[in-house]
C-alpha positions, 0 to 999 in steps of 0.5 A, a space after each residue: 269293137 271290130 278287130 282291126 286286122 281282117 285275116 288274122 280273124 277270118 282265118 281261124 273262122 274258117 278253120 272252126 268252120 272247116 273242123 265243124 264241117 269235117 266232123 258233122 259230114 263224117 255221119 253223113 254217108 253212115 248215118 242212114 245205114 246205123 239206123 238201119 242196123 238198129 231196126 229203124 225205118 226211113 221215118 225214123 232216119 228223118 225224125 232222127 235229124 228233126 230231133 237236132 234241128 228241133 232242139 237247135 231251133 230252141 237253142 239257136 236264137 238263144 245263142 245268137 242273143 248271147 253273142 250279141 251280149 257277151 261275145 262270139 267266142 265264149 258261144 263259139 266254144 259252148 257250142 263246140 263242147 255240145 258237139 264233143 258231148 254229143 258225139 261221146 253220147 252217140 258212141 255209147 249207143 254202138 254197144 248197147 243190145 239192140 233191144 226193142 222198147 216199142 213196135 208200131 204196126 204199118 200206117 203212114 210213118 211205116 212198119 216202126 221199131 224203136 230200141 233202145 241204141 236208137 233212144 241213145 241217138 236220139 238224146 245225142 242228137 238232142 245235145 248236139 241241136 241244143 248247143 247248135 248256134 255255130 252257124 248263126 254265130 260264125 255268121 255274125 261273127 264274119 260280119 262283125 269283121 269283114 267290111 261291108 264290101 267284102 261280104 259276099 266274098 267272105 261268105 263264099 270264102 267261109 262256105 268254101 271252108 265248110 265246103 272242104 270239110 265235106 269233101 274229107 269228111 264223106 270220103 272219111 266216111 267211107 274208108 273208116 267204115 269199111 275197116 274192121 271196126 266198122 262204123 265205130 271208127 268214124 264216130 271215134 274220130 268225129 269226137 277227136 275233131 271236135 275236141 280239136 275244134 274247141 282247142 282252136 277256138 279256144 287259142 286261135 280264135 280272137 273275139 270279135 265283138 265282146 258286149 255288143 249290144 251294151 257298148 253299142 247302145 251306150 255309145 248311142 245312150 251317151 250321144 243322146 245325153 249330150 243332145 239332151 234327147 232321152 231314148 229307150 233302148 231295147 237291149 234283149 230283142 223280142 221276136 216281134 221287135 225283130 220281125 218288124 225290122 225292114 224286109 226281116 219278114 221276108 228274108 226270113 220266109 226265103 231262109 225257111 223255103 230254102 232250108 225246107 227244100 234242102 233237107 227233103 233231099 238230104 233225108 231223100 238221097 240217102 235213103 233214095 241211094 241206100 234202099 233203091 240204088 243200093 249203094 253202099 257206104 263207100 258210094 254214099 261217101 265219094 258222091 257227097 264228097 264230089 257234090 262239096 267238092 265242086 261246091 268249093 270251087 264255085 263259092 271259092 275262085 267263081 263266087 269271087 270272081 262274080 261278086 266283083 260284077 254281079 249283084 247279090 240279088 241276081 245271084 241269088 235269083 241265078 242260083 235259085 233256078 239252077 238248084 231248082 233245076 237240079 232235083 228233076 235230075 236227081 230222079 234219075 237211076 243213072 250214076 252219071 245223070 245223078 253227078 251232073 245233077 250233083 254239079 247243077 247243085 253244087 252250081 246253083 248252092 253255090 251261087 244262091 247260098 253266101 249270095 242270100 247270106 251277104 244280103 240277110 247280114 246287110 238287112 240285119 245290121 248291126 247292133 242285132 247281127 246275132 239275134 237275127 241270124 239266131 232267129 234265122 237258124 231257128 226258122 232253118 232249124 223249123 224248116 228242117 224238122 218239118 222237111 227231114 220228117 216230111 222227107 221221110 213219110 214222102 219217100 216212103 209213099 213216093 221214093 224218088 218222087 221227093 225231089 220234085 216236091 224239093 224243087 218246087 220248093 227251090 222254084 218259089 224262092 227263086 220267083 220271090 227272089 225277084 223282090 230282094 232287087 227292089 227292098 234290099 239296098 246296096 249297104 248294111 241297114 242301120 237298124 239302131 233304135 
């Protein structure tokens, strides 16, 4: 059952979406510099991130399937009370004796020193990526509610909201850290957003679809019965029933491609900015904050704008050669080089991202909306574990060369990109068995 009144439900979404940005952005400028403090090196800082997506991979498709069966917001919330426990976890790493538990000597991953606050960050991490379907779940959520003509609007609409979290979120970032509390106080207010998220989800947030895949499939069963017709209904879907949905296979490659290039630069550029340009937290916190900013304009007032002329293939396409483009930039020493790298990609993210979003949801159809968009964040989630650890061998035998490898990643989506204009029709795929 789709709720009848589309802004009463967009509305809190995108709040949950902005609350979950906020506080998921805050550790982003401080991130590399606490593992810094904890003897960690460049590997670490990487294998730190793959541990969430690592564990999100597990949970995510779970998530996703549950939604699908019980409804969004009860995952919705699950998801969120992860993150609140996860960050009361990552403060108690703050004031535990940096005492080293093993030391590995040179080789590929580098001179490696692991202790004890870094092991607590670690457990955290993994609390935090097991209960992490937001993103797959929020997905499905908007299109349970949303025609189908307003997809990509609303994607852009949603990302827009995550968006402005990332722009207060850095800036957050670097003026709590550089109070005298340091890098405790953005962590102590990253837990009280999230706590803030749950209350919202929990009295603003109405369900979208309670007991989907069973109210859908027994409408269908009901149907069949009074044509006299027996059907056999797949009510929990397999991996290979899912991939073996139309063009599935291939939305589900380009998600991987995409996630991959993405996080050899977020594991890149932090520690490009950190060890090489010697920025410190404050300067870390504007750059990303500028990047989400002009993202927010792209996927907000452009995005919109497009959406009423151009189709979601050729924006996805345009986009893709832009985000491409801008890593050969991103190279550079240049502080001003480096934020007209940051506007090519905020410009072709921004394009590309809701764009591919709007055409996975109408591929994924919906009776298994969420399970598919659970699967897709689990092959992110691979993607990501594969890049962020990836990202950080390569940066410590290449540094800034990274990003090359980043936009030839970004280069070969764009090429398969051509296919989505043949294989993905103009409406949502009905995928009902």
């Amino acid at each position: 059952m789709q709720i009848s009144n589309e802004k009463q439900s967009i509305f809190p979404l995108m709040s949950v979406s902005f609350i979950g940005t906020l506080g998921f952005s805050i550790m982003l400028p401080f991130l590399v510099y606490l593992v810094h403090d904890f003897k960690g090196n460049a590997f670490l800082y990487g294998a730190l991130g793959a541990s969430y997506s690592l564990f999100q991979m597990i949970g995510a498709p779970v998530l996703g399937r549950l939604s699908d069966t019980y409804g969004r917001k009860k995952i919705l919330f699950i998801c969120e009370a992860g993150s609140f426990v996860s960050w009361a976890v990552f403060f108690v790493a703050l004031y535990l004796p940096v005492n080293t538990l093993f030391h590995i000597y040179g080789g590929l991953i580098g001179d490696l020193i692991f202790t004890l606050p870094l092991l607590i960050l670690f457990i955290a991490r993994a609390i935090d990526g097991i209960t992490a379907g937001d993103i797959s779940v929020a997905n499905a959520y908007l299109s349970d509610v949303t025609a189908e003509k307003d997809l990509k609007k609303n994607y852009g609409k949603m990302a827009a909201a995550a968006n402005i979290g990332f722009i207060f979120g850095p800036l957050l970032a670097g003026v709590l850290g550089a109070t005298a509390l340091g890098l405790k106080l953005p962590i102590i207010t990253t837990a009280v957003i999230s706590l803030a998220a749950l209350f919202l989800i929990v009295f603003g947030l109405p369900e979208s679809k309670p007991n989907a895949i069973k109210t859908s499939v027994a409408s269908e069963d009901n149907d069949m019965m009074h044509k006299g017709t027996t059907v056999e209904k797949e009510l929990k879907p397999r991996f290979r029933f899912l991939l073996g949905l139309p063009h599935v296979a291939l939305m589900l490659v380009l998600y991987f491609l995409i996630y991959l290039g993405f996080n050899f630069f977020y594991t890149g550029f932090p520690l490009f900015a950190s060890e090489v340009l010697k920025w410190n937290v404050t300067q870390m916190g504007i750059f990303f904050a500028v990047l989400s900013g002009e993202m927010v304009l792209v996927q907000g007032p452009l995005l919109t704008l497009l959406s009423k002329r151009v189709t979601d293939e050729k924006l996805t396409i345009t986009g893709g050669i832009i985000l491409a483009a801008n890593f050969i930039f991103m190279m550079s020493h240049s502080v001003l080089v480096l934020y007209f790298a940051a506007f090519l990609f905020s410009l072709g993210n921004g394009l590309m991202w809701p764009s591919f979003l709007s055409i996975l949801s109408r591929v994924a159809g919906h009776t298994y909306q969420g399970a598919i968009q659970g699967l897709a964040s689990g092959v992110g989630s691979l993607a990501s574990i594969i890049g962020l650890i990836g990202g950080g061998i390569l940066f410590h035998a290449y540094h800034e060369k990274t990003f090359l490898i980043a936009g030839g990643i970004i280069f070969v989506v764009f090429l398969c990109s051509f296919r989505l204009i043949n294989i993905v029709p103009g409406k949502r795929i009905n995928n009902s068995v």
